[in-house]
DRENVEXTI-383301 format. One record per atom (N, C-alpha, C): x, y, z; residue number from 1; atom name. Coordinates in nm, 4 decimals. Last residue first. Example, Ala and Ser with C-alpha at 12.3 -4.5 7.8 and 13.67 -1.06 7.14 Angstrom:
2
{x 1.2850 y -0.2250 z 0.7080 k 2 a N};
{x 1.3670 y -0.1060 z 0.7140 k 2 a CA};
{x 1.2900 y 0.0030 z 0.7870 k 2 a C};
{x 1.3190 y -0.5690 z 0.7800 k 1 a N};
{x 1.2300 y -0.4500 z 0.7800 k 1 a CA};
{x 1.3200 y -0.3300 z 0.7800 k 1 a C};
# end
This chain:
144
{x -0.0503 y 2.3617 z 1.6307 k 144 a N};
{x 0.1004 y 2.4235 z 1.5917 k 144 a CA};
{x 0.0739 y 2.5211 z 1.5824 k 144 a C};
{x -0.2423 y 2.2394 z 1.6901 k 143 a N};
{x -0.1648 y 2.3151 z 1.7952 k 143 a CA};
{x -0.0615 y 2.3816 z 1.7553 k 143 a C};
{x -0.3507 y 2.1326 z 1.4670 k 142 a N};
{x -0.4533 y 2.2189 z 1.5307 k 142 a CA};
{x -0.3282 y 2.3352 z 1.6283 k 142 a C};
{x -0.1656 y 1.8852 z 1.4419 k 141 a N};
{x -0.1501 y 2.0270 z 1.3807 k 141 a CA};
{x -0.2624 y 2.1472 z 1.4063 k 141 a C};
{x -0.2842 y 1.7434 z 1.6940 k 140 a N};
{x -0.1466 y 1.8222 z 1.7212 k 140 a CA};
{x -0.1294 y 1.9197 z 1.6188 k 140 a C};
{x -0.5302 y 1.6511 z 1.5777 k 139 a N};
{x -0.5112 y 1.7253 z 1.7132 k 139 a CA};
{x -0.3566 y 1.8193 z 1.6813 k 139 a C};
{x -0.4869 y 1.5361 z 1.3116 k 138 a N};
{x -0.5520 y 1.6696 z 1.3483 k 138 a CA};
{x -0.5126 y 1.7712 z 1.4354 k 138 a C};
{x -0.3259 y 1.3140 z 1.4284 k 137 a N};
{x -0.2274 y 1.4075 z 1.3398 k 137 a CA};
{x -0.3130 y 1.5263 z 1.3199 k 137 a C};
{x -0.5453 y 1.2178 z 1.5937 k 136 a N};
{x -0.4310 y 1.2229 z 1.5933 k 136 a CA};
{x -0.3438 y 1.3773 z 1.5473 k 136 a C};
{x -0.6841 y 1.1072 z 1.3876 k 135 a N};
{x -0.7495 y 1.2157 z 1.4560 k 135 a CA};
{x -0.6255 y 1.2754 z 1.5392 k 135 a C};
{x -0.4942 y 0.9501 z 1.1729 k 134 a N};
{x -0.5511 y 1.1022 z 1.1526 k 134 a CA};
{x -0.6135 y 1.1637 z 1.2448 k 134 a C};
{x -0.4628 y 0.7585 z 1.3520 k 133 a N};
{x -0.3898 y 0.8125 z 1.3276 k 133 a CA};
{x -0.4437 y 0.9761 z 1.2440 k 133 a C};
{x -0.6907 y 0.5352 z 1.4399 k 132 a N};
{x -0.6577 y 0.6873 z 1.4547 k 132 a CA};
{x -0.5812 y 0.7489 z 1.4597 k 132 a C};
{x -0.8079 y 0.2965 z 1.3058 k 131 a N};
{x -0.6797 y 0.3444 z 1.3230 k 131 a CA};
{x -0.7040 y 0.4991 z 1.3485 k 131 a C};
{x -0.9548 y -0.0237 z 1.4169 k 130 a N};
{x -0.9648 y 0.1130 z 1.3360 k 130 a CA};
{x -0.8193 y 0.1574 z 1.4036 k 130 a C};
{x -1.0627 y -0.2178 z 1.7352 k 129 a N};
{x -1.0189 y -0.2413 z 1.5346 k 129 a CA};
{x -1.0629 y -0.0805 z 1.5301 k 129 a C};
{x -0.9322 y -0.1913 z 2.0077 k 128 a N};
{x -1.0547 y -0.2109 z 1.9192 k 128 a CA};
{x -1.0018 y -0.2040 z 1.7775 k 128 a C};
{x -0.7392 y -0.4333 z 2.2198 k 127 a N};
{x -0.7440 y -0.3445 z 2.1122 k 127 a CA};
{x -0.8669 y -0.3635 z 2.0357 k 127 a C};
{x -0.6943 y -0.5515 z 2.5492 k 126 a N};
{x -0.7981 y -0.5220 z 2.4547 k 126 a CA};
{x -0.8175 y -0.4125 z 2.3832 k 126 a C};
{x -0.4076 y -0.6575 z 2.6993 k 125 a N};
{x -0.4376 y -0.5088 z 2.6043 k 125 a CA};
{x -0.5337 y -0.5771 z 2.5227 k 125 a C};
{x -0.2260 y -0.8275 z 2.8134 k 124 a N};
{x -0.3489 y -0.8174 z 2.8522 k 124 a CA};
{x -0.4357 y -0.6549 z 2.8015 k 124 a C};
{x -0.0262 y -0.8614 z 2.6584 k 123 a N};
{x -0.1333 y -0.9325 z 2.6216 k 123 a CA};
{x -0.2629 y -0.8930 z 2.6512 k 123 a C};
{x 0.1486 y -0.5457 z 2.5437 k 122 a N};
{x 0.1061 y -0.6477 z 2.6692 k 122 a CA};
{x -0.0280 y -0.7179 z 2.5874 k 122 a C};
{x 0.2658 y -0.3763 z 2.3580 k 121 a N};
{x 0.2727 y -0.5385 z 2.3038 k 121 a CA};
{x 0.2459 y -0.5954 z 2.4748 k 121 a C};
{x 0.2136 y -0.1032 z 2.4668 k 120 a N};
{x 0.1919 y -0.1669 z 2.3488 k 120 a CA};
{x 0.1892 y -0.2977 z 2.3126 k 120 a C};
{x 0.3326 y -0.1394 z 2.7444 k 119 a N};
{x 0.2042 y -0.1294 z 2.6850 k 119 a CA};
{x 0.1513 y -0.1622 z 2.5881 k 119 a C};
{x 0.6261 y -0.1731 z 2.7149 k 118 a N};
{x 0.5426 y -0.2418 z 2.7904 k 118 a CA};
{x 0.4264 y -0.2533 z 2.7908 k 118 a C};
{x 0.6664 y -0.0108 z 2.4360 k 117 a N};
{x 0.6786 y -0.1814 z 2.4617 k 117 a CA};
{x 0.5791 y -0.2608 z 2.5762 k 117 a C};
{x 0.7788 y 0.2679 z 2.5881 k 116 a N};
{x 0.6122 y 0.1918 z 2.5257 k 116 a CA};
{x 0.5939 y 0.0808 z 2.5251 k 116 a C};
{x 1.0241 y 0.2453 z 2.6406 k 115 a N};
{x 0.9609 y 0.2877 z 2.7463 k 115 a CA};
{x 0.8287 y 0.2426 z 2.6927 k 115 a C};
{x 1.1297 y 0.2581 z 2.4346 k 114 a N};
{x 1.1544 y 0.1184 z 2.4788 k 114 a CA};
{x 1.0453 y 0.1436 z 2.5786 k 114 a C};
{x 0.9615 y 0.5165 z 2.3197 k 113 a N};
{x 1.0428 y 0.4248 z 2.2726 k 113 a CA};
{x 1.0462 y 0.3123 z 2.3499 k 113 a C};
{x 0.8042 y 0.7071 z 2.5413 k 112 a N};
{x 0.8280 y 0.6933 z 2.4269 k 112 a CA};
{x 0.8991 y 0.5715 z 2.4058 k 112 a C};
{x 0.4882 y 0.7231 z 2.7251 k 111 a N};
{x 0.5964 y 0.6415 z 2.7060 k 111 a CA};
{x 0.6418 y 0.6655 z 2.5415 k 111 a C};
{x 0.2787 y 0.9083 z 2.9543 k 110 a N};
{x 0.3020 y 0.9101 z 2.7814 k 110 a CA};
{x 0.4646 y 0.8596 z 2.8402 k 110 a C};
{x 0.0206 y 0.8876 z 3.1120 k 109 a N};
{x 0.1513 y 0.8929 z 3.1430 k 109 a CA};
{x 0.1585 y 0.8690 z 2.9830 k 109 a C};
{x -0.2708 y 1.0916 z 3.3060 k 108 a N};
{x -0.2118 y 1.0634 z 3.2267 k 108 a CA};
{x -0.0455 y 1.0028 z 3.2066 k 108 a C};
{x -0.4141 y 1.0773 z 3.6121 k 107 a N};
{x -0.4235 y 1.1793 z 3.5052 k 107 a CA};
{x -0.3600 y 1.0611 z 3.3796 k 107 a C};
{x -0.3990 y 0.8396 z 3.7237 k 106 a N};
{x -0.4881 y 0.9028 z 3.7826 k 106 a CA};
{x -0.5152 y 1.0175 z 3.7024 k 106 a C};
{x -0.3863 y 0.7376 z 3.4063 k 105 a N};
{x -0.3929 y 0.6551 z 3.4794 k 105 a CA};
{x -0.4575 y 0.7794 z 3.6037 k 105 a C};
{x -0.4086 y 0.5991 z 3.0622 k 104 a N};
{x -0.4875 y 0.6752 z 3.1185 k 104 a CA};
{x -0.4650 y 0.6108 z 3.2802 k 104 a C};
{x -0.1511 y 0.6498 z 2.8274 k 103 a N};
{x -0.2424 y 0.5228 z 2.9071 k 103 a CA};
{x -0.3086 y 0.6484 z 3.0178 k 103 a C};
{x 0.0114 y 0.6364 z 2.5269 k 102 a N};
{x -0.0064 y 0.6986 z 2.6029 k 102 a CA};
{x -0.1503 y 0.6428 z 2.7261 k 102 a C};
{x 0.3065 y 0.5589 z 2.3697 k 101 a N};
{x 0.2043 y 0.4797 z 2.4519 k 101 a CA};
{x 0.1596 y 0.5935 z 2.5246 k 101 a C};
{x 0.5321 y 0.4707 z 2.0824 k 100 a N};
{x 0.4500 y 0.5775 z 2.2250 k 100 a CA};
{x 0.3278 y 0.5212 z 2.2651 k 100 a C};
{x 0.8005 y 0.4541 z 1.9180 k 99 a N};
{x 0.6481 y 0.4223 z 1.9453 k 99 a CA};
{x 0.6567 y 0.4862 z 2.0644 k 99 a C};
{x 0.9213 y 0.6561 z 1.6121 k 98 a N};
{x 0.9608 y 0.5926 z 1.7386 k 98 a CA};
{x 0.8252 y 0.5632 z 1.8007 k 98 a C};
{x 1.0907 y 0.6038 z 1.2922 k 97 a N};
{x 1.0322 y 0.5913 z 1.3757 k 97 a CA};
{x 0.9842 y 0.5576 z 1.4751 k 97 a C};
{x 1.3883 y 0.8158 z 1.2321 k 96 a N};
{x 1.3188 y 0.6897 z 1.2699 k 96 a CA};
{x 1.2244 y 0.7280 z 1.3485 k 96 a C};
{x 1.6166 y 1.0693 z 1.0342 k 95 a N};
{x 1.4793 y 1.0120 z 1.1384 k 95 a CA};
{x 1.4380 y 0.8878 z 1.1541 k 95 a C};
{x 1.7505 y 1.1515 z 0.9031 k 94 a N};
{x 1.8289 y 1.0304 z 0.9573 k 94 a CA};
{x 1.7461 y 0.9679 z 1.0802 k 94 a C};
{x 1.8135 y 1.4093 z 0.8116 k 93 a N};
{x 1.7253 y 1.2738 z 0.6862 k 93 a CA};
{x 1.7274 y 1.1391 z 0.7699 k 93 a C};
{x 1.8388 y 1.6686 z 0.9053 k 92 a N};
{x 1.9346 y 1.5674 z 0.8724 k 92 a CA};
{x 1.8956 y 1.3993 z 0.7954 k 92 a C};
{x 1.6008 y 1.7393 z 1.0121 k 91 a N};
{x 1.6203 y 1.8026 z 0.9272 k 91 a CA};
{x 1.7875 y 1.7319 z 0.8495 k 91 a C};
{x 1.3690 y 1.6051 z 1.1610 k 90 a N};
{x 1.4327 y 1.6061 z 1.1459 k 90 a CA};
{x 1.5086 y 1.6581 z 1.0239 k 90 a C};
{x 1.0755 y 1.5425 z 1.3574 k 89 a N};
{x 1.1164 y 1.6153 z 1.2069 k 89 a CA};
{x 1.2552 y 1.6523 z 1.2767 k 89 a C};
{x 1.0219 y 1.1505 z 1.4242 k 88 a N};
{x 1.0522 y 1.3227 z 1.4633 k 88 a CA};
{x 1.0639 y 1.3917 z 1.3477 k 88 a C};
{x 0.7546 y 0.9778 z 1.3577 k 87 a N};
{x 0.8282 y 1.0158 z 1.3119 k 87 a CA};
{x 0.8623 y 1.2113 z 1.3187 k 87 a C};
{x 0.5742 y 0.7654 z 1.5773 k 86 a N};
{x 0.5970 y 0.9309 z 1.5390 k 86 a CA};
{x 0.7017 y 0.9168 z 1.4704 k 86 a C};
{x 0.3184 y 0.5022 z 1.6437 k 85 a N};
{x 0.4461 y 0.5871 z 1.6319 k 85 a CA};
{x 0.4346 y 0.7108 z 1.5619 k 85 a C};
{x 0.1110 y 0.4045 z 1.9327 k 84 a N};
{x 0.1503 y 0.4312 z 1.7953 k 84 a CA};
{x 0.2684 y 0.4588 z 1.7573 k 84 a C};
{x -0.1451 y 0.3522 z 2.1562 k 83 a N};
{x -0.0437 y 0.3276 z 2.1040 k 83 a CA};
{x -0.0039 y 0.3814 z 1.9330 k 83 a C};
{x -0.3916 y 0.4694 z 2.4031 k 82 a N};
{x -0.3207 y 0.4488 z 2.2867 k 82 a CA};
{x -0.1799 y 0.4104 z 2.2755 k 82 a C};
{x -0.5630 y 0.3371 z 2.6835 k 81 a N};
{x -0.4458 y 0.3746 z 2.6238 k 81 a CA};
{x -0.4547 y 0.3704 z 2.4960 k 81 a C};
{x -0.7588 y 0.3028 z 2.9845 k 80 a N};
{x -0.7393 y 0.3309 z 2.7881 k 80 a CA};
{x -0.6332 y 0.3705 z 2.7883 k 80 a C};
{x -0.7727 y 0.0328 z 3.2026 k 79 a N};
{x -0.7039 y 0.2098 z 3.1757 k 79 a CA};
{x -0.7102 y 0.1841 z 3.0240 k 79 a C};
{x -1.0334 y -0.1045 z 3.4176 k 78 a N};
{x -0.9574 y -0.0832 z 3.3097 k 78 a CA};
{x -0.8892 y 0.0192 z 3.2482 k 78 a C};
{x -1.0060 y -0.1064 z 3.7204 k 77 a N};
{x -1.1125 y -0.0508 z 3.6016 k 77 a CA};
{x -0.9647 y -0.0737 z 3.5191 k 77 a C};
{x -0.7961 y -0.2921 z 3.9579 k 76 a N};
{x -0.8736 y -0.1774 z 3.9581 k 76 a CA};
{x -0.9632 y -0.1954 z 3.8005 k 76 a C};
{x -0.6268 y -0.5040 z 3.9775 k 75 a N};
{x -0.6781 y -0.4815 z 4.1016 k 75 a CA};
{x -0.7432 y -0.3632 z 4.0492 k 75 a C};
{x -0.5248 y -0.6056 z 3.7492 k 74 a N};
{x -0.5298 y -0.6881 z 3.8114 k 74 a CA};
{x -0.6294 y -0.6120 z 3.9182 k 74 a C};
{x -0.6311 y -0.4567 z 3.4249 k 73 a N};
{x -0.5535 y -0.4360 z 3.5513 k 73 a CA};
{x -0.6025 y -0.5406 z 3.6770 k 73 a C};
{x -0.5939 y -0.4396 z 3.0831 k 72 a N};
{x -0.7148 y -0.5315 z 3.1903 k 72 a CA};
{x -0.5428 y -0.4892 z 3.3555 k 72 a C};
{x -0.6140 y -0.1761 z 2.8691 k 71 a N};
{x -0.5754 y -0.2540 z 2.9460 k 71 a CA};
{x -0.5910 y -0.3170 z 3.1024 k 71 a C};
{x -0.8113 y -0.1134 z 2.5916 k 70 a N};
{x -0.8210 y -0.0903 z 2.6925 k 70 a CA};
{x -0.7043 y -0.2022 z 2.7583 k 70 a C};
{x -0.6971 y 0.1083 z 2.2860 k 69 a N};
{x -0.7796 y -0.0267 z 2.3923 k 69 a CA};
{x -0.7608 y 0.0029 z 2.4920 k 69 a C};
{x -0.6386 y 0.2093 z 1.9624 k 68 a N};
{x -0.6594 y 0.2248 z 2.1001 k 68 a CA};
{x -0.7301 y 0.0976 z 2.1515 k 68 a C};
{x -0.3139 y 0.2969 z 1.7707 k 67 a N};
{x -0.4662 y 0.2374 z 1.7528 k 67 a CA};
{x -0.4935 y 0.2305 z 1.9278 k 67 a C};
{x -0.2052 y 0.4670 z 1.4770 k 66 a N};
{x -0.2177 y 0.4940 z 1.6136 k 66 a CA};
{x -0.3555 y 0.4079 z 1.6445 k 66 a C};
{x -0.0032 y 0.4276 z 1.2450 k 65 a N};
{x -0.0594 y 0.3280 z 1.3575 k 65 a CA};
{x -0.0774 y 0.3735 z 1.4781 k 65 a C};
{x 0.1828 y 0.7067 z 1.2801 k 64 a N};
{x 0.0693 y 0.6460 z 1.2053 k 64 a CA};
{x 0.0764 y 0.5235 z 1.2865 k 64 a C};
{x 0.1875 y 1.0767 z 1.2254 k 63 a N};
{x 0.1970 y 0.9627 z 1.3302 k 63 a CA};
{x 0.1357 y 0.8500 z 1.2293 k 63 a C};
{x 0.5213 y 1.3571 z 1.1548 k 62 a N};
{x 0.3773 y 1.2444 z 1.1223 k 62 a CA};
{x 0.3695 y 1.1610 z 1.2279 k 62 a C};
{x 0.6694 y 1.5122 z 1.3125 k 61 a N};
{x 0.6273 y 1.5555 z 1.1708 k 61 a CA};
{x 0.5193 y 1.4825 z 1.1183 k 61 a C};
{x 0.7382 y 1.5721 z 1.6294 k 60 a N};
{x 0.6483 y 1.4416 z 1.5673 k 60 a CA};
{x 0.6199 y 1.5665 z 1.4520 k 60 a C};
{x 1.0448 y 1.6256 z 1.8126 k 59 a N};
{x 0.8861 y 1.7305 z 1.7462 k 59 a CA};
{x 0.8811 y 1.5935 z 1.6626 k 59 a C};
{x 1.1739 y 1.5534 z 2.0876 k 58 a N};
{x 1.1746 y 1.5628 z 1.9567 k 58 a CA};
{x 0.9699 y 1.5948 z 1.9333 k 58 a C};
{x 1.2504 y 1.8830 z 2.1995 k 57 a N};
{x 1.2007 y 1.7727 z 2.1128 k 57 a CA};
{x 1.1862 y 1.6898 z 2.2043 k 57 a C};
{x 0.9043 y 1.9423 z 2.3701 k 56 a N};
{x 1.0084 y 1.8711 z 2.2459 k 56 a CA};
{x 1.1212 y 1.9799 z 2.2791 k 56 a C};
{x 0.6381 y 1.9388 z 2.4826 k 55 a N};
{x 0.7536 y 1.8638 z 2.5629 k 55 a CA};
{x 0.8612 y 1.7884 z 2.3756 k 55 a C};
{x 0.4467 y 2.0614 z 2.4103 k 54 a N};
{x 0.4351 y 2.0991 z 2.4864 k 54 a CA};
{x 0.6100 y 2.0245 z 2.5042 k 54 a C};
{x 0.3171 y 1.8711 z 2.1368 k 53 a N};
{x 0.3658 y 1.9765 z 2.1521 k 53 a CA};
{x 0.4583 y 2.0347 z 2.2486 k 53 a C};
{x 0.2752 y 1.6325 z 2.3055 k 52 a N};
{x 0.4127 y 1.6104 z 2.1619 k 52 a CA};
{x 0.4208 y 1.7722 z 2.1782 k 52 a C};
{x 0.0948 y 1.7230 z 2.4506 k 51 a N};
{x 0.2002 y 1.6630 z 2.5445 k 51 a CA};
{x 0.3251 y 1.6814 z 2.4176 k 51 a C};
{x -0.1100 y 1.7259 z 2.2657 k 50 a N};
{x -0.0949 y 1.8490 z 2.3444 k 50 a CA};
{x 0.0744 y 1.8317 z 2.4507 k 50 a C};
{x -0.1610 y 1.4534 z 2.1743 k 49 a N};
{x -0.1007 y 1.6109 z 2.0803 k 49 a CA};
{x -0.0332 y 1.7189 z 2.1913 k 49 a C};
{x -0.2214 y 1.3333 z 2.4366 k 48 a N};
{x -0.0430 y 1.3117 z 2.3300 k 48 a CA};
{x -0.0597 y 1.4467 z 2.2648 k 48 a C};
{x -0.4593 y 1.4702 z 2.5364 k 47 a N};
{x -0.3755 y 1.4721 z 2.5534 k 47 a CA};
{x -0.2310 y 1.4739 z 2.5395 k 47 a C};
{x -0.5814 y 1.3973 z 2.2474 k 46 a N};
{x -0.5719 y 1.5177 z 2.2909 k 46 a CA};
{x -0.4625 y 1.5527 z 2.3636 k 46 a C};
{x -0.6044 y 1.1188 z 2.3231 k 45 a N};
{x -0.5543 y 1.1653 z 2.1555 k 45 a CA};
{x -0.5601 y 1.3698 z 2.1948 k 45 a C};
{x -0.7258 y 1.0967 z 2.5412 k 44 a N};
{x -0.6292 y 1.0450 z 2.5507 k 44 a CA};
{x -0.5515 y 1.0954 z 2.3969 k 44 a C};
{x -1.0149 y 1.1921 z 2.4544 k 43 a N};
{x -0.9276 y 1.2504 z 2.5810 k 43 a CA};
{x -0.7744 y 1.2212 z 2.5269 k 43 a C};
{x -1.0610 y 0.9968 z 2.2811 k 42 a N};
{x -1.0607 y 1.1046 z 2.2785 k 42 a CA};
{x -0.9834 y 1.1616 z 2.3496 k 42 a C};
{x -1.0650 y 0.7741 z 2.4722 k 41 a N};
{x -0.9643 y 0.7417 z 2.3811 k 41 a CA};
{x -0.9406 y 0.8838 z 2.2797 k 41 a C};
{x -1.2958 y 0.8662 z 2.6418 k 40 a N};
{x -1.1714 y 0.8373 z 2.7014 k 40 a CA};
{x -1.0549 y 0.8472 z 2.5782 k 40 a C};
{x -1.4604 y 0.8261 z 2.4281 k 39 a N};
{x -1.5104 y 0.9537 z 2.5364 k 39 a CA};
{x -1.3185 y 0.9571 z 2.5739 k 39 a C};
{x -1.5031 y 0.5680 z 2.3897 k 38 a N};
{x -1.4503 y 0.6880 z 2.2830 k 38 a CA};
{x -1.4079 y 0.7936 z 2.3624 k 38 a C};
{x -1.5720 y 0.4430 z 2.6341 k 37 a N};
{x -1.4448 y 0.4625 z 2.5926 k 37 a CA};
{x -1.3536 y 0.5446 z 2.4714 k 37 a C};
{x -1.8192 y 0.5643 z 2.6562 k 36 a N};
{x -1.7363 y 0.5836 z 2.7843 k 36 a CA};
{x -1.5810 y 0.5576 z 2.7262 k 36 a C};
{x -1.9773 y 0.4317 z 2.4316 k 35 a N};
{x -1.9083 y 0.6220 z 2.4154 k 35 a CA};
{x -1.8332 y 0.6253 z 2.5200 k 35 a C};
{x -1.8250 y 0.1674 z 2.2784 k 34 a N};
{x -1.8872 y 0.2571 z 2.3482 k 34 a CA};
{x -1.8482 y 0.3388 z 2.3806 k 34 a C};
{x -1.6747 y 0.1516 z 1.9384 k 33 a N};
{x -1.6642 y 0.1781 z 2.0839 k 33 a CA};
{x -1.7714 y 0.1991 z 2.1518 k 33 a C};
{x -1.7616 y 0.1413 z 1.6653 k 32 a N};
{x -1.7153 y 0.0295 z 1.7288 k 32 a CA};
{x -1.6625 y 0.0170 z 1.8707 k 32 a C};
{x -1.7181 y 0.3871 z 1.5702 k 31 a N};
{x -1.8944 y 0.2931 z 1.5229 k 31 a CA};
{x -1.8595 y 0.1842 z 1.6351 k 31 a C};
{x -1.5161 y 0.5207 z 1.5612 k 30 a N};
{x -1.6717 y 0.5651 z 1.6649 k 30 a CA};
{x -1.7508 y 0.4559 z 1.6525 k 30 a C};
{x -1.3510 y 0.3954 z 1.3784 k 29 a N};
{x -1.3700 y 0.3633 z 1.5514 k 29 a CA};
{x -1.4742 y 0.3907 z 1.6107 k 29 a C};
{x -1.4998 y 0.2063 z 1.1160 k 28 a N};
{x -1.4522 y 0.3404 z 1.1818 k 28 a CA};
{x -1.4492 y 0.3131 z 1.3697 k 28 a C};
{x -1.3629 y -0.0747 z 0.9823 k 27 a N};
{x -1.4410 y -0.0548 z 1.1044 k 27 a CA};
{x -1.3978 y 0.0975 z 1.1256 k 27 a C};
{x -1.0981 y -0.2326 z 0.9333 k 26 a N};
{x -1.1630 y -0.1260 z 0.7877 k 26 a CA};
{x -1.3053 y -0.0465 z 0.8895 k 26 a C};
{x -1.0691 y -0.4157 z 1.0907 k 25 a N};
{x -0.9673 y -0.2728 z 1.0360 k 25 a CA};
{x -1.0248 y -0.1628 z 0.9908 k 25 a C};
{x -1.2474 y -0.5980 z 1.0314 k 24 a N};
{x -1.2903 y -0.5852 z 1.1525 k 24 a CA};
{x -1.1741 y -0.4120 z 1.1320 k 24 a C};
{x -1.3385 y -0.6795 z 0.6640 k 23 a N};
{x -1.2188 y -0.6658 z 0.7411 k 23 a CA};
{x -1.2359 y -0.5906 z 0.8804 k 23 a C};
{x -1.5332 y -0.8573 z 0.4289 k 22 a N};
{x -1.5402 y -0.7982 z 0.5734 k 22 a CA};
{x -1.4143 y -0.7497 z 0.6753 k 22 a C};
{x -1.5432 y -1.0427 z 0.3153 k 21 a N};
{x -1.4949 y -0.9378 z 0.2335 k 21 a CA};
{x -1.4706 y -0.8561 z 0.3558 k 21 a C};
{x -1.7259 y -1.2702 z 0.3974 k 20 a N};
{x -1.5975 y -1.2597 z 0.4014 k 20 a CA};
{x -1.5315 y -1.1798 z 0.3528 k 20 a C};
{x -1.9947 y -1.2127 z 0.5798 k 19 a N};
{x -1.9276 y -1.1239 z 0.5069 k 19 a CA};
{x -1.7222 y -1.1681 z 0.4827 k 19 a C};
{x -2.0034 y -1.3447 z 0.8372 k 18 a N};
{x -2.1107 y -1.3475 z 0.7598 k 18 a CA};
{x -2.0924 y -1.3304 z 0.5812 k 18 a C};
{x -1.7887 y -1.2761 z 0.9894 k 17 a N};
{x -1.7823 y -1.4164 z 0.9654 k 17 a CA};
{x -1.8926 y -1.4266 z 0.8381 k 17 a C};
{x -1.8720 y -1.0094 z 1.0345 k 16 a N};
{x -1.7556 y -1.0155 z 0.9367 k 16 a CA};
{x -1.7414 y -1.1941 z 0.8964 k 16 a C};
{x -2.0590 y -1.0287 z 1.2034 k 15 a N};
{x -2.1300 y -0.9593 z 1.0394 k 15 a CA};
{x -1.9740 y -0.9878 z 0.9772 k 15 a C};
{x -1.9239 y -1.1301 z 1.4220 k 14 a N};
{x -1.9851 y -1.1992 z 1.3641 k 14 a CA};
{x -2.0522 y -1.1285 z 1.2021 k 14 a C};
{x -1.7548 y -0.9268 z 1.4996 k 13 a N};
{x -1.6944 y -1.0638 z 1.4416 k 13 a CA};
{x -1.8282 y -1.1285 z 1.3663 k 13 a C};
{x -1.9699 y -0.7289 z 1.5715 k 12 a N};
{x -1.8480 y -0.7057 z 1.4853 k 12 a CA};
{x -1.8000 y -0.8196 z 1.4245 k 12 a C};
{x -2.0321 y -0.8205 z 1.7679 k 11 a N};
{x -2.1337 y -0.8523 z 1.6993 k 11 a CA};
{x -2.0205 y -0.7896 z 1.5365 k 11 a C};
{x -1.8061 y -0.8734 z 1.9534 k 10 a N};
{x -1.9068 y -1.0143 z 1.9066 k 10 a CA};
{x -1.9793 y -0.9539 z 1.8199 k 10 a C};
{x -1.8037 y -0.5780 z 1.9917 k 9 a N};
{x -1.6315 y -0.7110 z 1.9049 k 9 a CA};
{x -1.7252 y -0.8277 z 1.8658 k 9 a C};
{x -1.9790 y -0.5577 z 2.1783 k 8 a N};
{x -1.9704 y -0.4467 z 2.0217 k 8 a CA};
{x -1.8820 y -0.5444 z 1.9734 k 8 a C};
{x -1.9979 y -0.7236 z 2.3919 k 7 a N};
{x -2.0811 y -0.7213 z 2.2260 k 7 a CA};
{x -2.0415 y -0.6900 z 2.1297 k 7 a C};
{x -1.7014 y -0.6283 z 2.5004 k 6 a N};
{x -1.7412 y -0.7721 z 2.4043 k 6 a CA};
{x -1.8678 y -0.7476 z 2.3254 k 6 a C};
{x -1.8605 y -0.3517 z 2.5494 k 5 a N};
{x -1.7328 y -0.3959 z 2.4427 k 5 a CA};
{x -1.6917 y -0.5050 z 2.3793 k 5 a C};
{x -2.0414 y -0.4315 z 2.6977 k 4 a N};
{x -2.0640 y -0.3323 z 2.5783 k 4 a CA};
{x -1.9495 y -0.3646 z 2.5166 k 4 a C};
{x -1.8982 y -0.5817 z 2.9418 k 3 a N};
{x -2.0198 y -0.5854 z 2.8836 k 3 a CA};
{x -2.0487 y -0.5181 z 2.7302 k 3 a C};
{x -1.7084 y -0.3728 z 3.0510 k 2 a N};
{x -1.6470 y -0.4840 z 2.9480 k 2 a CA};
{x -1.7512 y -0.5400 z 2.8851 k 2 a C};
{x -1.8405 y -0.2367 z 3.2241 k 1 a N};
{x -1.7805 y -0.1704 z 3.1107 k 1 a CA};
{x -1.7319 y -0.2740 z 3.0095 k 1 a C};
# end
């Protein structure tokens, strides 16, 4: 599984070394995953909507930087996870925004706030370039 994903990033880096106008960000995600992990990072953007719904508050009014990878595990396959933040709706003006992690493990585990950190900023997290924050913010207003 890691086979297809370094290409896809090697051949990615390299049309952008080619191209200095080239930003690896600016990359739609589908174009830049294999499908086993779109497949997954799908799942996993379903899941959070359906979980933000299902378990408030706090209720998510917007998300943004929501971006996905994979994290390297010492003894098993790699787990997809997203990362991002939410801004609760709040009706007192006094909202912040909070991060979340959601990681693929025998089912699913969703981390809010300090509780994300550990995922979000681990080294051993291979992030693909693009942002899914709108597929995201689809899913969950689909549910409202």
């Amino acid at each position: 599984m890691r086979l297809p994903i370094t290409l896809a990033t090697l051949l990615l880096l390299g049309a952008c070394n080619a191209n200095p106008e080239c930003d690896a960000t600016d990359a739609p995600p589908a174009a830049t995953m294999d499908a086993t992990i779109g497949a997954a990072v799908d799942a996993l953007l379903t899941t959070a909507a359906t979980d933000f719904h299902a378990h408030r508050p706090p209720e998510p009014s917007q998300f943004r930087a929501v971006r996905a990878g994979t994290l390297a595990t010492p003894d098993g396959p790699n787990q997809p996870l997203i990362c991002g933040e939410f801004l609760p709706l709040q009706t007192d003006g006094n909202a912040q925004w909070t991060l979340f992690a959601t990681i693929k493990t025998s089912g699913y585990e969703q981390w809010l706030g300090t509780g994300a950190l550990a995922f979000c900023q681990n080294p051993a997290v291979s992030w693909q370039p693009g942002d899914w924050t709108p597929t995201l913010q689809q899913k969950f207003d689909a549910l409202r």
